[in-house]
C-alpha positions as CSV (number, residue, x, y, z in Angstrom):
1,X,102.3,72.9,131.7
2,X,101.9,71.4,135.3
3,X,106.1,70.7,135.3
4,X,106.5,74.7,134.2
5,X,104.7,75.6,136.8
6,X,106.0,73.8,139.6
7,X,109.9,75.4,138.1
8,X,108.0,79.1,137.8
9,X,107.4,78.4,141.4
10,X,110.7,77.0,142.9
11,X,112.2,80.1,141.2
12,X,109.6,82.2,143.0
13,X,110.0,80.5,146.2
14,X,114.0,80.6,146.0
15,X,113.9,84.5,145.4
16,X,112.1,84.9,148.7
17,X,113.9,81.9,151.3
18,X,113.7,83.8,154.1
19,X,109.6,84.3,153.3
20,X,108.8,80.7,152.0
21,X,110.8,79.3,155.0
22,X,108.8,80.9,157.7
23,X,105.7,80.0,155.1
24,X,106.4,77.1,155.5
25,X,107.5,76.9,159.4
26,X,103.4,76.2,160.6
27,X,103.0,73.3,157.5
28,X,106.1,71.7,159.0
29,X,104.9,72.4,162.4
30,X,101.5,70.8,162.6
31,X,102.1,67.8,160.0
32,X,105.4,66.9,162.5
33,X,103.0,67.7,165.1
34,X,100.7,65.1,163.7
35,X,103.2,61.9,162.7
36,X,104.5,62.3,166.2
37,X,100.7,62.2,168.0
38,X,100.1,59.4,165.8
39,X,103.6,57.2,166.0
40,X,102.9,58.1,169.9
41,X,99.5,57.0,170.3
42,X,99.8,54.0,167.8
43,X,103.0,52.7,170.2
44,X,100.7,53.1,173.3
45,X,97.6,51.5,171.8
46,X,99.5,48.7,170.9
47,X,101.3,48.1,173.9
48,X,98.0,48.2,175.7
49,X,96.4,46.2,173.4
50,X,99.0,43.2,173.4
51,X,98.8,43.8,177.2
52,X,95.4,43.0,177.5
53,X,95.3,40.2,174.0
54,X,98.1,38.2,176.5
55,X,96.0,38.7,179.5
56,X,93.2,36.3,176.9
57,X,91.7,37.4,174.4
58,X,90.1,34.0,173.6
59,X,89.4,33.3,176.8
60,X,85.9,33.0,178.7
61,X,86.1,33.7,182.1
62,X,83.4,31.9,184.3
63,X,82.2,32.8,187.8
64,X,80.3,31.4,190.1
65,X,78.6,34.4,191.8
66,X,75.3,35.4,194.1
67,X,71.9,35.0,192.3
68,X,70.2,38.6,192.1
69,X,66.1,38.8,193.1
70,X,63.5,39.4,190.4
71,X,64.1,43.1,190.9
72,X,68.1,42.8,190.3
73,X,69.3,42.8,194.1
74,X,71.8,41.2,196.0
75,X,70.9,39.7,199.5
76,X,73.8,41.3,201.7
77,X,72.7,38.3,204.3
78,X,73.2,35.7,201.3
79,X,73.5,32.0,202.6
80,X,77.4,30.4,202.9
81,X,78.4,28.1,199.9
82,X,77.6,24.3,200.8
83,X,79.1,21.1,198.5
84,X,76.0,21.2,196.0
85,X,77.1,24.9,195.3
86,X,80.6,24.3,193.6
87,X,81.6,23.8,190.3
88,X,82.0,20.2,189.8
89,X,83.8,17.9,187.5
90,X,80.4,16.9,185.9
91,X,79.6,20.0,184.7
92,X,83.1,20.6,183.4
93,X,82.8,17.4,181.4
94,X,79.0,18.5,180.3
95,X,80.8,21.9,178.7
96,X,83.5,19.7,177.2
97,X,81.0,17.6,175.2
98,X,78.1,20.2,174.6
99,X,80.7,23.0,173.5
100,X,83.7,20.6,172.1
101,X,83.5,21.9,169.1
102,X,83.8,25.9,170.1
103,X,86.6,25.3,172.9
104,X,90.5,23.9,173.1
105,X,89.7,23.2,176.8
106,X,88.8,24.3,179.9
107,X,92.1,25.7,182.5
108,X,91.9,25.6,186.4
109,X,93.8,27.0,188.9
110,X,94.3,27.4,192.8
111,X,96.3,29.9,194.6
112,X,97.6,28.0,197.5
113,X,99.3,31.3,199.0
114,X,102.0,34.0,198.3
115,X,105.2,33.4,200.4
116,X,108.9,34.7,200.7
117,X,111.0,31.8,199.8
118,X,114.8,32.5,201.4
119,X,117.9,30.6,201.8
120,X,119.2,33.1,204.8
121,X,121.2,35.0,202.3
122,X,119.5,35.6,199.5
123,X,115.2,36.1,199.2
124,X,112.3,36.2,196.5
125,X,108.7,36.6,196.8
126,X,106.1,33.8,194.7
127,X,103.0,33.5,194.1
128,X,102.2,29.4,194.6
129,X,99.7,28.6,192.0
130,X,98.1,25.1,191.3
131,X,97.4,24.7,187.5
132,X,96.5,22.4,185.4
133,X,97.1,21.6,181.4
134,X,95.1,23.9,180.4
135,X,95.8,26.9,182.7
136,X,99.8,26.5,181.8
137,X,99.0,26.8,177.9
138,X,96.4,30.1,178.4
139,X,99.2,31.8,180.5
140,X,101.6,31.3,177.6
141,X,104.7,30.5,178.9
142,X,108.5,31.0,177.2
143,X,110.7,28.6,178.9
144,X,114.3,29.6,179.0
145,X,115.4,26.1,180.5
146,X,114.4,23.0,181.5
147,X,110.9,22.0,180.9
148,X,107.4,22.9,181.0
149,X,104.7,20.0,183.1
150,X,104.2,17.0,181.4
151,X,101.3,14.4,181.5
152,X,102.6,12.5,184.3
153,X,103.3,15.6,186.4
154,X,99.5,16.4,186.1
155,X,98.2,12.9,186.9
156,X,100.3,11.8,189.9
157,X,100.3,15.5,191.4
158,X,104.2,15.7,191.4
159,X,106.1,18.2,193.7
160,X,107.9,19.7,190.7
161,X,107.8,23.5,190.1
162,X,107.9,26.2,187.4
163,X,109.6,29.6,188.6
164,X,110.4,32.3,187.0
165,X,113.7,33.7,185.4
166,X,112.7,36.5,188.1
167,X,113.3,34.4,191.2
168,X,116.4,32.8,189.8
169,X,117.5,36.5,189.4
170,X,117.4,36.9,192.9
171,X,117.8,33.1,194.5
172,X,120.6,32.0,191.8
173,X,122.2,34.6,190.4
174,X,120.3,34.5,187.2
175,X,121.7,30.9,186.2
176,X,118.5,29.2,184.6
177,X,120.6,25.7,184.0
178,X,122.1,25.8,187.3
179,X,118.3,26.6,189.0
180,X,117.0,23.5,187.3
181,X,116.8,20.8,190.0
182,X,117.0,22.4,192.9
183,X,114.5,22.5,195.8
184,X,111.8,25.3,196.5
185,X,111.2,25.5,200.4
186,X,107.8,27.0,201.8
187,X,105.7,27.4,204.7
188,X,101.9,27.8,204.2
189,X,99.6,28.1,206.4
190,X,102.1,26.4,209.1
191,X,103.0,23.8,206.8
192,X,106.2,23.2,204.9
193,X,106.4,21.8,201.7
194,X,109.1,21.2,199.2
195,X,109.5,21.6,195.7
196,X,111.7,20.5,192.9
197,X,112.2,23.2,190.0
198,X,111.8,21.6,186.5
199,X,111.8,24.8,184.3
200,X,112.2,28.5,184.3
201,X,110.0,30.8,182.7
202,X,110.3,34.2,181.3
203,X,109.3,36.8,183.4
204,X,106.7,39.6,181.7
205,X,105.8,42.4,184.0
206,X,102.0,43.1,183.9
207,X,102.3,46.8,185.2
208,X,101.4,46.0,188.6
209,X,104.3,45.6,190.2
210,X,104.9,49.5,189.4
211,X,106.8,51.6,192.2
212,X,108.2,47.7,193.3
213,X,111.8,47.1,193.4
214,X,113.3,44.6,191.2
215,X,114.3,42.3,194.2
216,X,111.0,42.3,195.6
217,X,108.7,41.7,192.7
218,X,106.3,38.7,193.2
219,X,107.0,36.2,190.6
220,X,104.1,33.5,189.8
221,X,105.2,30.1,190.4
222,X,103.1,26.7,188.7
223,X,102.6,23.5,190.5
224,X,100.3,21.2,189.0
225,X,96.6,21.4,189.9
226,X,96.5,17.7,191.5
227,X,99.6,18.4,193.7
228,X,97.8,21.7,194.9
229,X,94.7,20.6,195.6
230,X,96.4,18.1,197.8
231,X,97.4,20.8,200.2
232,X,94.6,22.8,199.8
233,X,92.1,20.1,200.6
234,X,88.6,21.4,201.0
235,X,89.7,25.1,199.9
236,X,90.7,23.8,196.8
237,X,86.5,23.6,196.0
238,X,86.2,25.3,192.1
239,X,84.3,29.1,192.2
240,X,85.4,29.5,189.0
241,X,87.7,28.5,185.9
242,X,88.3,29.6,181.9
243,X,87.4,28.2,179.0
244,X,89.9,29.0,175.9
245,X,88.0,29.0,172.5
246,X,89.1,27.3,169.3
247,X,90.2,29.7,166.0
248,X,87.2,30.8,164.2
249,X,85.0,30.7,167.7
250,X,83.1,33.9,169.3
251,X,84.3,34.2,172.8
252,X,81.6,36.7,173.0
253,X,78.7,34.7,172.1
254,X,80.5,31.2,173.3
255,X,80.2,33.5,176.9
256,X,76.3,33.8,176.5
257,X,75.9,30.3,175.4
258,X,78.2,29.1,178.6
259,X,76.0,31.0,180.7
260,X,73.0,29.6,179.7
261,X,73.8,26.5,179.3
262,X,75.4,26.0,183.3
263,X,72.2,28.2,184.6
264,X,69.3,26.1,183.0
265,X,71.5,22.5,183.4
266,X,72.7,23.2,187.1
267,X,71.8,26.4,188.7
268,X,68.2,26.6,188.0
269,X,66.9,25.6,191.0
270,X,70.3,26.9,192.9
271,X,68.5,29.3,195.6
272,X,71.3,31.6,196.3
273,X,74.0,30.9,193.3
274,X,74.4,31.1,189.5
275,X,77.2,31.2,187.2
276,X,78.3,34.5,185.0
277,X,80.4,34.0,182.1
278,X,82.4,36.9,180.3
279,X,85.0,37.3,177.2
280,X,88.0,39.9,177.9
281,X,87.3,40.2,173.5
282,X,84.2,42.4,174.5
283,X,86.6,44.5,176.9
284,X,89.5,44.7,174.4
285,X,86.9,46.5,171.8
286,X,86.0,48.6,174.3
287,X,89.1,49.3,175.2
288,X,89.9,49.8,171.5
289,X,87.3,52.2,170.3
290,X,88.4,54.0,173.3
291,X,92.1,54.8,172.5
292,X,91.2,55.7,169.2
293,X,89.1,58.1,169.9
294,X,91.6,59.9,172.6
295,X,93.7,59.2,169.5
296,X,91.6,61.3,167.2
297,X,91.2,64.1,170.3
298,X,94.9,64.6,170.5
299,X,95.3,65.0,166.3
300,X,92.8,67.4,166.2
301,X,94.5,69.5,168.9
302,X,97.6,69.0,166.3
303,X,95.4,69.6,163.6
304,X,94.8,73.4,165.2
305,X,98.4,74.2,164.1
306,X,98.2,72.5,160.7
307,X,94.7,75.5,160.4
308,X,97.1,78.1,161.3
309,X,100.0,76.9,158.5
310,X,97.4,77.0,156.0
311,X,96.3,80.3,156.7
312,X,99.9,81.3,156.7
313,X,100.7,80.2,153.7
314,X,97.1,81.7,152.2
315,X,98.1,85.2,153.7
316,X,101.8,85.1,152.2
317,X,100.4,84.6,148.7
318,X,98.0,87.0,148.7
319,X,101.2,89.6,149.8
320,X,103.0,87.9,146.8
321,X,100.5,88.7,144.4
322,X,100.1,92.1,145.5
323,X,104.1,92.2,145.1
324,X,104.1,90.5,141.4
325,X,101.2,92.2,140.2
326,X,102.9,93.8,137.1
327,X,104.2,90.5,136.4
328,X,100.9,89.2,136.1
329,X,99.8,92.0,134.1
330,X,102.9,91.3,131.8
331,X,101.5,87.6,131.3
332,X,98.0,88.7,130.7
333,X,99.4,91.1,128.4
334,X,101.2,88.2,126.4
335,X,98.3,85.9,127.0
336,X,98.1,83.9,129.4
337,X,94.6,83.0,130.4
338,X,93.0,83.1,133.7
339,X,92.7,79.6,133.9
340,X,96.5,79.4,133.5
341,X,97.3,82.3,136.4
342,X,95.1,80.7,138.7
343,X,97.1,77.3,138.4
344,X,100.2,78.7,138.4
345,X,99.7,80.4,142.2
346,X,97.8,77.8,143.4
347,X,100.8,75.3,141.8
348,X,102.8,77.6,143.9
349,X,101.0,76.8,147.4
350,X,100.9,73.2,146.9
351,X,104.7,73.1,146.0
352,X,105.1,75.2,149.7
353,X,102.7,73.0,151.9
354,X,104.3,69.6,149.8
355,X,107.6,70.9,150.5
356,X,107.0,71.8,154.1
357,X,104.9,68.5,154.8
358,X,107.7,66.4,153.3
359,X,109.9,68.2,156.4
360,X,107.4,68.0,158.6
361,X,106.7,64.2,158.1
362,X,110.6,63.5,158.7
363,X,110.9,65.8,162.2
364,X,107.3,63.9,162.8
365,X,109.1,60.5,162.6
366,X,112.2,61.4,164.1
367,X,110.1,62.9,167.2
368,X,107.6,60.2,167.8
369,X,110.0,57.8,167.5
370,X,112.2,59.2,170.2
371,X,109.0,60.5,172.3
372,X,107.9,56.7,172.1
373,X,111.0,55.0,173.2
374,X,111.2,57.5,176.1
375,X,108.0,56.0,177.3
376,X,109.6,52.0,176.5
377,X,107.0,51.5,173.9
378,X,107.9,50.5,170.5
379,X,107.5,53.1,168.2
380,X,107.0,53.3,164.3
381,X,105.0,55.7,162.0
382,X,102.5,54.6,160.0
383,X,102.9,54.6,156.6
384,X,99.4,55.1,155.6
385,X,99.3,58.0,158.3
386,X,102.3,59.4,156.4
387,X,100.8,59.4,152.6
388,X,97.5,61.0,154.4
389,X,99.1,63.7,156.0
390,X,101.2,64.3,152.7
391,X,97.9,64.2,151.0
392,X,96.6,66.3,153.5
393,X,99.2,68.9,152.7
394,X,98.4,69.2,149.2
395,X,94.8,69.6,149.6
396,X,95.4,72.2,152.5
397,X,98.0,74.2,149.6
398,X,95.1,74.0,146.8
399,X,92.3,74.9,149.6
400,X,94.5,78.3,150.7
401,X,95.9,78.6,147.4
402,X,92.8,79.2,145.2
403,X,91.4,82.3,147.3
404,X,94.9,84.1,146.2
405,X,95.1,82.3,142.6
406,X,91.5,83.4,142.1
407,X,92.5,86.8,143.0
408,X,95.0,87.2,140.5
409,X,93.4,85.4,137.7
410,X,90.8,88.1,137.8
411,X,93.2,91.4,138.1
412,X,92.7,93.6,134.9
413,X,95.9,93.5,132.7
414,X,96.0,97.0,131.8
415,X,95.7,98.6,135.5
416,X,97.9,95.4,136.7
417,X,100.6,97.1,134.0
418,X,100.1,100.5,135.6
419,X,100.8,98.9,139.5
420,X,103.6,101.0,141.0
């Protein structure tokens, strides 16, 4: 019955094109409208997300930061830092051996300065950064050639240097091989200080060097922590550092436990300074719950059109059945139930909001796609978004069909025969 129905209502729909076209027309229109909010906002939420998992998702940042009064103020007059202050290398072995089993280890770093780095013909703008073991493996690094630190580097503070493929662009021409050796001249602070490059890096631009010009982009570029704090002497003193957690580990709670643990061991009697420990995790939920919801916002503004398809395709049924009502008198006549009238118009809107959300879902893709790759993100529809909004389109042809089927199922056969 269901199969006759849906070729009873091609052959109704195909006698009126020009009608079930621009039926059809506000279907196609809001479930395109929704596959391309969706395909949009999914590429955007996942660009931002990755963003922010590379920035450390399992990472606990820890901070060294003024100690509030009883009633949660700051003293604007707060005492200068003095030795006993700092962040020593006891109480980043205490972490290692209270929390070993929770962390992967605990990176460091010092920014010894940001300089322009030029060979009187050709220029590139660094950011000098001390790091050790640790801080190299939490930034994630691809090398394109050469080689990343190794042991020895760290241990006898070598003058060797990671730059990026950025600043070979600019300094080398973009050969990485050819880079690899060479010498990295500075002055800092009045000082020089001399280099060797031992690999190249891949360059990922963070959004904050928008409105920058290519050549003038500041590029980071590792030294090891030992050969930093060299130059940086007494400045080199630790105000703060991250700890990178293990698989299976809460950053969250690991940040409460870290927090506790340095306050009651080594700040308690601190007068003037504690330590505040946080976990980008917390942020990137936040951060999550609230692109989906601006998600949600922008579908329901397409979901407005999708309304005014559906009530479309209610209102051109209800004009067919006033137009086939002799038809359906005929049928009555030769017994066809009420049940069965009803299911063959509502049959009829589902086939019209199927076939228009089946077009609607293909200009969706087609659109989001190329909206999303005008914005450089990577775009691609969902596929569970797609069977919903399908879904979505036979429930709205069953919802605005059955007011119309209802209507005819209930027509008397005899004055239904008499319709002129």
């Amino acid at each position: 019955m269901i199969l006759e129905n849906i070729k009873l209502s091609l052959s109704a729909l195909y006698a009126n094109k020009l009608r079930t076209c621009l039926t059809m027309l506000g279907i196609v229109i809001g479930i395109a409208s929704m596959i391309a909010i969706m395909t949009v906002s999914d590429a955007m939420n996942k660009s931002t997300m990755n963003s922010m998992g590379d920035m450390g998702a399992n990472v606990v940042s820890v901070f060294l930061t003024q100690k509030a009064d009883e009633n949660g103020e700051y003293d604007e007059n707060v005492r200068a830092m003095k030795d006993k202050d700092y962040v020593s290398s006891q109480m980043l072995e205490g972490i290692r051996k209270t929390f070993g089993s929770s962390i992967s280890g605990i990176s460091i770093s010092a920014e010894v300065g940001s300089v322009k780095v030029t060979d009187k013909k050709n220029y590139a703008n660094i950011t000098l950064i001390g790091s050790n073991a640790t801080g190299i493996k939490k930034n994630n690094l691809t090398m394109l050639a050469g080689r990343s630190f190794v042991s020895k580097d760290y241990e006898d503070g070598k003058k060797v240097i990671l730059v990026s493929d950025k600043y070979v662009q600019n300094m080398f021409s973009g050969d990485n091989e050819g880079a690899l050796g060479q010498n990295v001249e500075v002055v800092i602070n009045g000082k020089y200080y001399n280099y060797t490059i031992v690999g190249v890096y891949e360059y990922h631009d963070t959004g904050y060097s928008s409105g920058t010009s290519q050549k003038d982009i500041q590029t980071g570029a590792y030294i090891p922590y030992k050969t930093a704090t060299r130059q940086l002497r007494d400045s080199a003193r630790i105000t703060s550092f991250d700890v990178l957690t293990k698989a299976g580990a809460d950053p969250t709670q690991l940040s409460f436990d870290l927090t506790d643990y340095m306050n009651e061991n080594f700040y308690k009697n601190n007068d003037a300074y504690e330590i505040y420990a946080y976990s980008m995790k917390a942020e990137l939920k936040e951060m999550e719950n609230m692109l989906n919801t601006q998600k949600m916002a922008f579908m329901a503004v397409g979901a407005i059109s999708l309304l005014v398809g559906g009530i479309g395709v209610m209102n051109i049924m209800i004009v067919s059945i006033t137009e086939r009502t002799r038809e359906i008198g005929t049928r009555k006549a030769l017994g066809a139930t009420n049940g069965y009238i009803r299911l063959q118009f509502i049959t009829e809107a589902v086939v019209v909001c199927f076939i228009g959300g089946i077009i609607g879902v293909i200009l969706g893709i087609v659109f989001g796609i190329a909206a999303s790759n005008l914005m450089n993100y990577q775009g691609s529809p969902s596929v569970t978004g797609i069977a919903a909004c399908l879904l979505f389109s036979i429930v709205f042809g069953v919802f605005f069909g059955y007011y119309p089927a209802g209507k005819a199922a209930k027509l008397n056969p005899i004055e239904a025969l008499r319709y002129e």
